[in-house]
HTML snippet that shows the backbone in 3Dmol.js (N, CA, C, O; Angstrom):
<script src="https://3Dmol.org/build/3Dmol-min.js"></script>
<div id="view" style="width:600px;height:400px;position:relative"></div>
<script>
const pdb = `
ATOM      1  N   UNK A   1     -77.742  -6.706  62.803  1.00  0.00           N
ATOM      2  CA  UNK A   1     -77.841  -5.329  62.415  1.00  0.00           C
ATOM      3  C   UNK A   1     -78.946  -4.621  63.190  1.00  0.00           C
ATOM      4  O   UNK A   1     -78.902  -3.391  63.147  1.00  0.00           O
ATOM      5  N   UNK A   2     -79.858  -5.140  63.841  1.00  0.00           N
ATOM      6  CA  UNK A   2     -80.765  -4.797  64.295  1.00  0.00           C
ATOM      7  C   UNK A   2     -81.227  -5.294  65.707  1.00  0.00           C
ATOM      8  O   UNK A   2     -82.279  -5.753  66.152  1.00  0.00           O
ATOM      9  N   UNK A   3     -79.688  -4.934  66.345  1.00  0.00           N
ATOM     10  CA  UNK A   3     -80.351  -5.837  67.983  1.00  0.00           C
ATOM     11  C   UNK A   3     -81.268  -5.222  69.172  1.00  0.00           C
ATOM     12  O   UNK A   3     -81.700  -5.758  70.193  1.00  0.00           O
ATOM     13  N   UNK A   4     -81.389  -4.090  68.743  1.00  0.00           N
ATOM     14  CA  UNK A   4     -82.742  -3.078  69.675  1.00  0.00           C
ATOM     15  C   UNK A   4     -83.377  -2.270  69.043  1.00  0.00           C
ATOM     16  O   UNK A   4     -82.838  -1.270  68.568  1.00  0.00           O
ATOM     17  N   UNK A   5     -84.807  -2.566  68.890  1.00  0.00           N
ATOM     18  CA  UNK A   5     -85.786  -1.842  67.956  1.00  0.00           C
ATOM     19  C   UNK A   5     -85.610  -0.394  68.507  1.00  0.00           C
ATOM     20  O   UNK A   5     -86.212   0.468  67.866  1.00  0.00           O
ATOM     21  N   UNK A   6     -84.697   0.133  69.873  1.00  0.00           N
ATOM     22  CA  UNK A   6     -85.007   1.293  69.887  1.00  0.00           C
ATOM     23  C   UNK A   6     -83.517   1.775  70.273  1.00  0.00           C
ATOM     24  O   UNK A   6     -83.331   2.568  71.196  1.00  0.00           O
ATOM     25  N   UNK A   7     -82.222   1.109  69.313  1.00  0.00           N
ATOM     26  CA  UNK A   7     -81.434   1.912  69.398  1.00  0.00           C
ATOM     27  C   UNK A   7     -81.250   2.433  67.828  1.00  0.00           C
ATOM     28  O   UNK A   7     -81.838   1.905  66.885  1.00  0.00           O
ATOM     29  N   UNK A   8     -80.598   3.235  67.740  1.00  0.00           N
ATOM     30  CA  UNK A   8     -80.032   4.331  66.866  1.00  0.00           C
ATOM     31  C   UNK A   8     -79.419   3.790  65.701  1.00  0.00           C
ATOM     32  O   UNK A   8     -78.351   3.282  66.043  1.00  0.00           O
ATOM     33  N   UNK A   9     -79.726   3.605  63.782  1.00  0.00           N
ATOM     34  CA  UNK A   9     -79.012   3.895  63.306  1.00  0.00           C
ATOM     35  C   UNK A   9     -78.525   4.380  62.624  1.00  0.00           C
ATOM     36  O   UNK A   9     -79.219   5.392  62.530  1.00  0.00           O
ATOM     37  N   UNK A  10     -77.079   4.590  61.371  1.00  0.00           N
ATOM     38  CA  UNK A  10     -76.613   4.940  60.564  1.00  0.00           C
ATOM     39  C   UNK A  10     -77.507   5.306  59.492  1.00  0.00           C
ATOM     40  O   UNK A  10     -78.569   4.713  59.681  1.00  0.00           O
ATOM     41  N   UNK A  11     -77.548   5.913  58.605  1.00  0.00           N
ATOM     42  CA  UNK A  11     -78.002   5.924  56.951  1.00  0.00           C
ATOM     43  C   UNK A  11     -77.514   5.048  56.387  1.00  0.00           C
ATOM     44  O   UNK A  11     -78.319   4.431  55.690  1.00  0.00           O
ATOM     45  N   UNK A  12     -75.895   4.466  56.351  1.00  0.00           N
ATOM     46  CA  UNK A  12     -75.432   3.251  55.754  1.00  0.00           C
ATOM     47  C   UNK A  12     -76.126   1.777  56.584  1.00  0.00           C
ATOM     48  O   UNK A  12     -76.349   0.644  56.157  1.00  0.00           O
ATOM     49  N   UNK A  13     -76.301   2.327  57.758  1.00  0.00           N
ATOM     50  CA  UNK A  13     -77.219   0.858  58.384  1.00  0.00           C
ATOM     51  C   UNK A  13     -78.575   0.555  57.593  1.00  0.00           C
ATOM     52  O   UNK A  13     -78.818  -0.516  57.036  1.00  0.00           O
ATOM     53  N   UNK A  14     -79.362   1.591  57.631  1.00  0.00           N
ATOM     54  CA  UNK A  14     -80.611   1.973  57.560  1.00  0.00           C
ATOM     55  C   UNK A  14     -80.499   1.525  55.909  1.00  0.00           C
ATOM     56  O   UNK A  14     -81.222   0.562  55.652  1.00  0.00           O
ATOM     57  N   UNK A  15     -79.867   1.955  54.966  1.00  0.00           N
ATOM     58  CA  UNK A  15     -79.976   1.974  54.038  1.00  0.00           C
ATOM     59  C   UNK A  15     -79.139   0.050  53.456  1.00  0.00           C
ATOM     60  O   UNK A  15     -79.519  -0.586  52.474  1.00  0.00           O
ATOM     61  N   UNK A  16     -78.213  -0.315  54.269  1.00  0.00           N
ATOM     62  CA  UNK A  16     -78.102  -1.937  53.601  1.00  0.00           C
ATOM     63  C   UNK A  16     -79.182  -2.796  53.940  1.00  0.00           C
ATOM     64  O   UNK A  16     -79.534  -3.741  53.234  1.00  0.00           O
ATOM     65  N   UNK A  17     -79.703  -2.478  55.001  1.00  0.00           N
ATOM     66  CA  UNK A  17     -81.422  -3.092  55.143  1.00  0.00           C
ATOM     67  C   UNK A  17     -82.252  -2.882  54.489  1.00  0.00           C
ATOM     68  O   UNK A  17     -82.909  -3.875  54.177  1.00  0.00           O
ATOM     69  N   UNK A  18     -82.678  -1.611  53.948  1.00  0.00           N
ATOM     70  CA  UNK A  18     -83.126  -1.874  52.472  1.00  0.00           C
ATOM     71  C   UNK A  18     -82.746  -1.898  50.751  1.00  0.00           C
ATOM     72  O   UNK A  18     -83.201  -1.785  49.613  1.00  0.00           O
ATOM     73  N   UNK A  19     -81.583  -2.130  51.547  1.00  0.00           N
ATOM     74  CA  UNK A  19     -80.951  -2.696  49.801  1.00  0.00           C
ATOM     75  C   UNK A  19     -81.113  -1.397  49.057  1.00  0.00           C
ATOM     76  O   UNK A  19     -81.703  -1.545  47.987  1.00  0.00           O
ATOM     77  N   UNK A  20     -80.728  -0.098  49.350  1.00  0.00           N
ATOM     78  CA  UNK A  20     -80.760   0.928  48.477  1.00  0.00           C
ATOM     79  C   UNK A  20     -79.587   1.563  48.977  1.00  0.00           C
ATOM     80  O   UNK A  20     -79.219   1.203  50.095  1.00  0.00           O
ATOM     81  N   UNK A  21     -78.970   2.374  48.422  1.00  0.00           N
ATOM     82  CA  UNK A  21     -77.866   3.716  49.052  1.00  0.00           C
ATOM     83  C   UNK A  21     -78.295   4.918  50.041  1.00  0.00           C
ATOM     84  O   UNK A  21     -79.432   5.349  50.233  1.00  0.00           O
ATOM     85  N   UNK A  22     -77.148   5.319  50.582  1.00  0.00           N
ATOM     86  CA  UNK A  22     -77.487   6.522  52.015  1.00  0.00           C
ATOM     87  C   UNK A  22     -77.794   7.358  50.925  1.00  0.00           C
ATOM     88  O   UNK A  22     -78.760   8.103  51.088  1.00  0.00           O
ATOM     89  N   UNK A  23     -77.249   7.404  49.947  1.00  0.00           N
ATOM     90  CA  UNK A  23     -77.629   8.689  48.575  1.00  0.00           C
ATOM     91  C   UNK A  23     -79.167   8.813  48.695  1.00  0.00           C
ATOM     92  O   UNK A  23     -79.797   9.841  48.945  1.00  0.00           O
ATOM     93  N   UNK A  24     -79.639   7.605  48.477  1.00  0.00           N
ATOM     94  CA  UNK A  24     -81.644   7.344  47.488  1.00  0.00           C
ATOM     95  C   UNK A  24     -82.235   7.124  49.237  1.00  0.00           C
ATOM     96  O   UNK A  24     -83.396   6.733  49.361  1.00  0.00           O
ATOM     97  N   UNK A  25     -81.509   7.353  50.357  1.00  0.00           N
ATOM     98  CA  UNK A  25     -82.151   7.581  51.626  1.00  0.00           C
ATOM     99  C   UNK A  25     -82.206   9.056  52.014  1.00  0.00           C
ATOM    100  O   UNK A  25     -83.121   9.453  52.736  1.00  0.00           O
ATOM    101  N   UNK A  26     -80.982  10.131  51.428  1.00  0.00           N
ATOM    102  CA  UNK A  26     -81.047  10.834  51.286  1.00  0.00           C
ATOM    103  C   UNK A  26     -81.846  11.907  50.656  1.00  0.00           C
ATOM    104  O   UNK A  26     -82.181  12.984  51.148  1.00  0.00           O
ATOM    105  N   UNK A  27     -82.129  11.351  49.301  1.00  0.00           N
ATOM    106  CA  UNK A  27     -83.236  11.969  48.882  1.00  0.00           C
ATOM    107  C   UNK A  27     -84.629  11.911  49.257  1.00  0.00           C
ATOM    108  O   UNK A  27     -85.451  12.796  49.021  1.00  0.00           O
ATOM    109  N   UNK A  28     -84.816  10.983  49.765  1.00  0.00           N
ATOM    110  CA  UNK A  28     -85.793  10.438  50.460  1.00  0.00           C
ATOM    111  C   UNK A  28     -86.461  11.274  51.345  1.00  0.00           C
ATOM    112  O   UNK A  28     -87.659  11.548  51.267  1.00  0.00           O
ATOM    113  N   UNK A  29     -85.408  11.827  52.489  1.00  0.00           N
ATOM    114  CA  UNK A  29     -85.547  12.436  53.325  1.00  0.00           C
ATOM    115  C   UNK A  29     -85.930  14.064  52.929  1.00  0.00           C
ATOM    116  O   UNK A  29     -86.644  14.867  53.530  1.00  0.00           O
ATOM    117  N   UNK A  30     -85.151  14.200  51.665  1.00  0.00           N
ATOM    118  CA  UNK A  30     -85.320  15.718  51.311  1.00  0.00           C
ATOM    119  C   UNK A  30     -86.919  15.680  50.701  1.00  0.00           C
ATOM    120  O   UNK A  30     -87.403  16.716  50.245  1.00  0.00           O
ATOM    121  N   UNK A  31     -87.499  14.734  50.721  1.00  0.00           N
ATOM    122  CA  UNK A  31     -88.293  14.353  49.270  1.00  0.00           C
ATOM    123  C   UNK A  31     -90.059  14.524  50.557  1.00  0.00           C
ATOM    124  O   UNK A  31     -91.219  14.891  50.366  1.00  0.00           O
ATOM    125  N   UNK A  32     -89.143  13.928  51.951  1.00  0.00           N
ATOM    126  CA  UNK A  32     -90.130  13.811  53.139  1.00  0.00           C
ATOM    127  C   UNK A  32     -90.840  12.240  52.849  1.00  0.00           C
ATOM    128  O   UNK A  32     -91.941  11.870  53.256  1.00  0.00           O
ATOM    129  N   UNK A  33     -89.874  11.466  52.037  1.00  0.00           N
ATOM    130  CA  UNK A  33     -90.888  10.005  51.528  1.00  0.00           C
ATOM    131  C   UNK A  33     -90.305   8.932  52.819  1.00  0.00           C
ATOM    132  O   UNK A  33     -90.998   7.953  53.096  1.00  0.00           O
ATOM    133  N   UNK A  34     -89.183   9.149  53.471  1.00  0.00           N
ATOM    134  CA  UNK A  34     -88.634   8.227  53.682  1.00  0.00           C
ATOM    135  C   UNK A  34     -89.083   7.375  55.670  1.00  0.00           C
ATOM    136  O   UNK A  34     -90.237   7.462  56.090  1.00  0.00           O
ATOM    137  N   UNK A  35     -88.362   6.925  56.226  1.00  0.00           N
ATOM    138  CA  UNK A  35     -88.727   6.729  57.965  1.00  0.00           C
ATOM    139  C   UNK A  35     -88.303   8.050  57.897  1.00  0.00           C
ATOM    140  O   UNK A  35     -87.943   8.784  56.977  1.00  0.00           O
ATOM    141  N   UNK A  36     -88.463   8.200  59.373  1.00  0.00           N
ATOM    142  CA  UNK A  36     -88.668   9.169  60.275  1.00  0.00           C
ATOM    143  C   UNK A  36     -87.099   9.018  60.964  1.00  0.00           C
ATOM    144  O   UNK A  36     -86.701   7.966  61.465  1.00  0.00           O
ATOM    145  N   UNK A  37     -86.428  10.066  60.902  1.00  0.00           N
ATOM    146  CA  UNK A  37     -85.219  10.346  61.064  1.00  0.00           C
ATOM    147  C   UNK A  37     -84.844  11.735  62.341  1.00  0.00           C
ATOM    148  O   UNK A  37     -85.372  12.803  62.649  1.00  0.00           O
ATOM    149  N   UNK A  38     -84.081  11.232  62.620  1.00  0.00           N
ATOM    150  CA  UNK A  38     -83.485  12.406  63.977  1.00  0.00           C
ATOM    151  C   UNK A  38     -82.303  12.927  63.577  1.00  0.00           C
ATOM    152  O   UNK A  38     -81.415  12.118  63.306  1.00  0.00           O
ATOM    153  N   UNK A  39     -82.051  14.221  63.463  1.00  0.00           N
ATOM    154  CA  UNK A  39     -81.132  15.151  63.332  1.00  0.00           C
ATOM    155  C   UNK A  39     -79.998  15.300  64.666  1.00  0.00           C
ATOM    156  O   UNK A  39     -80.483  16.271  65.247  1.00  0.00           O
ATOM    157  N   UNK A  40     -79.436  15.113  65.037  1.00  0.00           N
ATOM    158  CA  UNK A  40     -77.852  15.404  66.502  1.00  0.00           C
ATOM    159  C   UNK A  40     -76.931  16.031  65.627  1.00  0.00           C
ATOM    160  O   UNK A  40     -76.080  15.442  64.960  1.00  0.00           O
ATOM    161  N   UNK A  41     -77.195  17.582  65.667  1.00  0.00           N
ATOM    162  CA  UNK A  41     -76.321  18.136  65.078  1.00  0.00           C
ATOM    163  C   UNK A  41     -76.290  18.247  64.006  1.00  0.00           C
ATOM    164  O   UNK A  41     -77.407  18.564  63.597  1.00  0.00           O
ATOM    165  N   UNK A  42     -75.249  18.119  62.878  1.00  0.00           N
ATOM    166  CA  UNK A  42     -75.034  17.604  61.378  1.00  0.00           C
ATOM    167  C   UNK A  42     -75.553  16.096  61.238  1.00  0.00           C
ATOM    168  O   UNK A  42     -75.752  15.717  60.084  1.00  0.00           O
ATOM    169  N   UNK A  43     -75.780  15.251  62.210  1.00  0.00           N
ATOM    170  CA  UNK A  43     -75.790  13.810  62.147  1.00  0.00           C
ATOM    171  C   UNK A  43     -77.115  13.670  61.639  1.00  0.00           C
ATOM    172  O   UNK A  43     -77.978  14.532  61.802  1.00  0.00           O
ATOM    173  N   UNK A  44     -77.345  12.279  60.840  1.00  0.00           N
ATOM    174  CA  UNK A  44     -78.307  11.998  60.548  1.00  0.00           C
ATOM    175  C   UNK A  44     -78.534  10.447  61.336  1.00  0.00           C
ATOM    176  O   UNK A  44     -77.603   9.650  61.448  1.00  0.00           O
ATOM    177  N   UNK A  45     -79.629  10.231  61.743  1.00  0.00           N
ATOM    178  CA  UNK A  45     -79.871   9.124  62.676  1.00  0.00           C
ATOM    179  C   UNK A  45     -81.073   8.339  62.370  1.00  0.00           C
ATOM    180  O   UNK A  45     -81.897   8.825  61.595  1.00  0.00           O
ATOM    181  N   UNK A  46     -81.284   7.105  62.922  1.00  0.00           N
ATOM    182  CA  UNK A  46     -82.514   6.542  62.490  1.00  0.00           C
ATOM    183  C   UNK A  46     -83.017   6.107  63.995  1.00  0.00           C
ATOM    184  O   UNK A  46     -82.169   6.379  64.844  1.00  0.00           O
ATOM    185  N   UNK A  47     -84.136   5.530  64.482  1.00  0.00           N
ATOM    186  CA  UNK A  47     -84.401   4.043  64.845  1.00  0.00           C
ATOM    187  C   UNK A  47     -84.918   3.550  64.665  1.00  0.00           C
ATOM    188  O   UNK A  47     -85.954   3.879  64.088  1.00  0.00           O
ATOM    189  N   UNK A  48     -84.580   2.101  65.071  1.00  0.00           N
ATOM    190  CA  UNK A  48     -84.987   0.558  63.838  1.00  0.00           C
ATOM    191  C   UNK A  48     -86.265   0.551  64.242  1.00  0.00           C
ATOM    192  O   UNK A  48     -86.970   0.136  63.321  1.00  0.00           O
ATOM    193  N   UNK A  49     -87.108   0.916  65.542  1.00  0.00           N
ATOM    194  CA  UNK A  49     -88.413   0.686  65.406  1.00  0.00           C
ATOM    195  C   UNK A  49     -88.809   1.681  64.261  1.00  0.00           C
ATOM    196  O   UNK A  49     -89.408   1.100  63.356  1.00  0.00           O
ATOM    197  N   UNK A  50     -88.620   3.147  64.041  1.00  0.00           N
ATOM    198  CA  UNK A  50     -89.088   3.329  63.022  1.00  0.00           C
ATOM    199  C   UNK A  50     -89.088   3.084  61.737  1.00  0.00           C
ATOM    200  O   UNK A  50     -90.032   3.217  60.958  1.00  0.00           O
ATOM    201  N   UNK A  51     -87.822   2.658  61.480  1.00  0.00           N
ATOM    202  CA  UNK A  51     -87.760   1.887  60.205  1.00  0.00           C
ATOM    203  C   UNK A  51     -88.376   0.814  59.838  1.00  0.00           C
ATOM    204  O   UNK A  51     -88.898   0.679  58.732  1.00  0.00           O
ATOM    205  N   UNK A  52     -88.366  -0.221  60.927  1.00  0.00           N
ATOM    206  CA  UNK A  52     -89.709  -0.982  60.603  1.00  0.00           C
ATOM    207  C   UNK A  52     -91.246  -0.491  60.525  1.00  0.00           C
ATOM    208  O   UNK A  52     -92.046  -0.791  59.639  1.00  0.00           O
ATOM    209  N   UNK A  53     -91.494   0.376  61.708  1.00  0.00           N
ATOM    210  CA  UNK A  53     -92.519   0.943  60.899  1.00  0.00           C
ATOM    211  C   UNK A  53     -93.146   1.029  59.502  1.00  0.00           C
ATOM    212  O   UNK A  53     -94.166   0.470  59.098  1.00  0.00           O
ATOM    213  N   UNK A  54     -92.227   1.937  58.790  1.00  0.00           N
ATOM    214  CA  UNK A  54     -92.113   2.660  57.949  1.00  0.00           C
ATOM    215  C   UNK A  54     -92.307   1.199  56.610  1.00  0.00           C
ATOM    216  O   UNK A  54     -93.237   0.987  55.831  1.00  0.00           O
ATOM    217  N   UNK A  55     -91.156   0.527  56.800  1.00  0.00           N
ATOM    218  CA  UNK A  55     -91.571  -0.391  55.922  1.00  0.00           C
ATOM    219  C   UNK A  55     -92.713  -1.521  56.134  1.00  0.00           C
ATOM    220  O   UNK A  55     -93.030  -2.206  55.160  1.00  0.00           O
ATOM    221  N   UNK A  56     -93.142  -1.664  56.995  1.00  0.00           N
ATOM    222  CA  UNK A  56     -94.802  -1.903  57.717  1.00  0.00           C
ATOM    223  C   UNK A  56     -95.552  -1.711  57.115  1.00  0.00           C
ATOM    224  O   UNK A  56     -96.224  -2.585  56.567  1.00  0.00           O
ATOM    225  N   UNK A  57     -95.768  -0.139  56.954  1.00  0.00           N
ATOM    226  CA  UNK A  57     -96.823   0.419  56.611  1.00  0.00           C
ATOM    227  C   UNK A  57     -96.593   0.567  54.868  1.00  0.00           C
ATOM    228  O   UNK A  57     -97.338   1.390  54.337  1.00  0.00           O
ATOM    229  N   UNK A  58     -95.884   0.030  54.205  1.00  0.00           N
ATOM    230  CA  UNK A  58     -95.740  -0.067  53.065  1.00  0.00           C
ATOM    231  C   UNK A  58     -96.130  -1.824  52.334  1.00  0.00           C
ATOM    232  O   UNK A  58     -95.852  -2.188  51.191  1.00  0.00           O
ATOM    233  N   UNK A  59     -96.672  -2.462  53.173  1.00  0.00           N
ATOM    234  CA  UNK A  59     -96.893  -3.797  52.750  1.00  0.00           C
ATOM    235  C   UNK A  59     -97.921  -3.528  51.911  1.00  0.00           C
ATOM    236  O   UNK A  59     -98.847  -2.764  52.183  1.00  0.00           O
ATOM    237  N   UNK A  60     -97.772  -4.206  50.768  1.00  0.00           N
ATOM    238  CA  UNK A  60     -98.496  -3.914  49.529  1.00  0.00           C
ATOM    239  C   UNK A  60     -98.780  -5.732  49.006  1.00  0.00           C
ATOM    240  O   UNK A  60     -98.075  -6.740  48.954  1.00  0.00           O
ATOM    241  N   UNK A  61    -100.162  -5.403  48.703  1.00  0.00           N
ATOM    242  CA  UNK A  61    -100.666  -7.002  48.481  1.00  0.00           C
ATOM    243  C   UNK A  61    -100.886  -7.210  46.747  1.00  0.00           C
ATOM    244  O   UNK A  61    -101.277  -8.258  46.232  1.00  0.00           O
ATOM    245  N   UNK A  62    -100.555  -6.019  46.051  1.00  0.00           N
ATOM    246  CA  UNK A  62    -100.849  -5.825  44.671  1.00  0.00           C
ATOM    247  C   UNK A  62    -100.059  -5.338  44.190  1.00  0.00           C
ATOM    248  O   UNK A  62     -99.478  -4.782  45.122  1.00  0.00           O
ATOM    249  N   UNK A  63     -99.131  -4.923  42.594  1.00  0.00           N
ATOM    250  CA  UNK A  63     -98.904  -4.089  42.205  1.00  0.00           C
ATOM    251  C   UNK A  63     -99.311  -2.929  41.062  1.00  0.00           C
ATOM    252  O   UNK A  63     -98.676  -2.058  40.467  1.00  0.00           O
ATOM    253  N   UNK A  64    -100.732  -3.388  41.071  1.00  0.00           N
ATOM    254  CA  UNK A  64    -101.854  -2.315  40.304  1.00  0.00           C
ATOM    255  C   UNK A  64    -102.515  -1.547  41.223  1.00  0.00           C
ATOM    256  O   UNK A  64    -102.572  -1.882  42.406  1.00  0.00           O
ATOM    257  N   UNK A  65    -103.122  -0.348  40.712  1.00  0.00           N
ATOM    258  CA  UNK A  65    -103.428   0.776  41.317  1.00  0.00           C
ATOM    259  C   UNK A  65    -104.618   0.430  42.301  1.00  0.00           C
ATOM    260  O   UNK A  65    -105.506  -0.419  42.215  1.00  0.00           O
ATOM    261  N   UNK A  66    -104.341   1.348  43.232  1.00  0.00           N
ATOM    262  CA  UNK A  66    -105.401   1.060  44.535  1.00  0.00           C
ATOM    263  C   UNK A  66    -106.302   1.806  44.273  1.00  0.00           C
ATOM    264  O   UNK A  66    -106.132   2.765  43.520  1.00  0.00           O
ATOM    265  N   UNK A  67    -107.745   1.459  44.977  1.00  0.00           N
ATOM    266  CA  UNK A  67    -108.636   2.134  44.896  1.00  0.00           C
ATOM    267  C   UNK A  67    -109.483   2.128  45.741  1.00  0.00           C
ATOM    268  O   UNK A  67    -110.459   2.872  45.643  1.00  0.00           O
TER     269      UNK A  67
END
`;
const viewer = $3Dmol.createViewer("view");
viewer.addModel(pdb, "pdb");
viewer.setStyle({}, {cartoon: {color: "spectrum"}});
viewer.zoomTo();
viewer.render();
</script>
């Protein structure tokens, strides 16, 4: 699913990699919470380097509040 960190994908790609729906990626995006996404037109687009990013920078070593 992920054979070039810098090609292009789907919302349904993007979204079975993290085990959620293009819907709750969707909101995401409206929400401004989600990777970093490219617009072509009506299209919605990803790339996998940013998606890894994105979930990168979400590595969490706790689940109580930070401080």
């Amino acid at each position: 699913m992920n054979p070039d960190n810098s090609s292009l994908a789907t919302p349904a790609e993007v979204a079975a990699l993290l085990r959620t729906t293009a819907a709750a990626l969707a909101q995401m995006r409206y929400r401004g919470e989600g990777p970093t996404f490219r617009k072509l037109g009506r299209r919605v687009l990803y790339r996998w380097d940013d998606v890894t990013a994105w979930v990168d920078a979400r590595a969490a070593t706790t689940t109580g509040p930070t401080t």
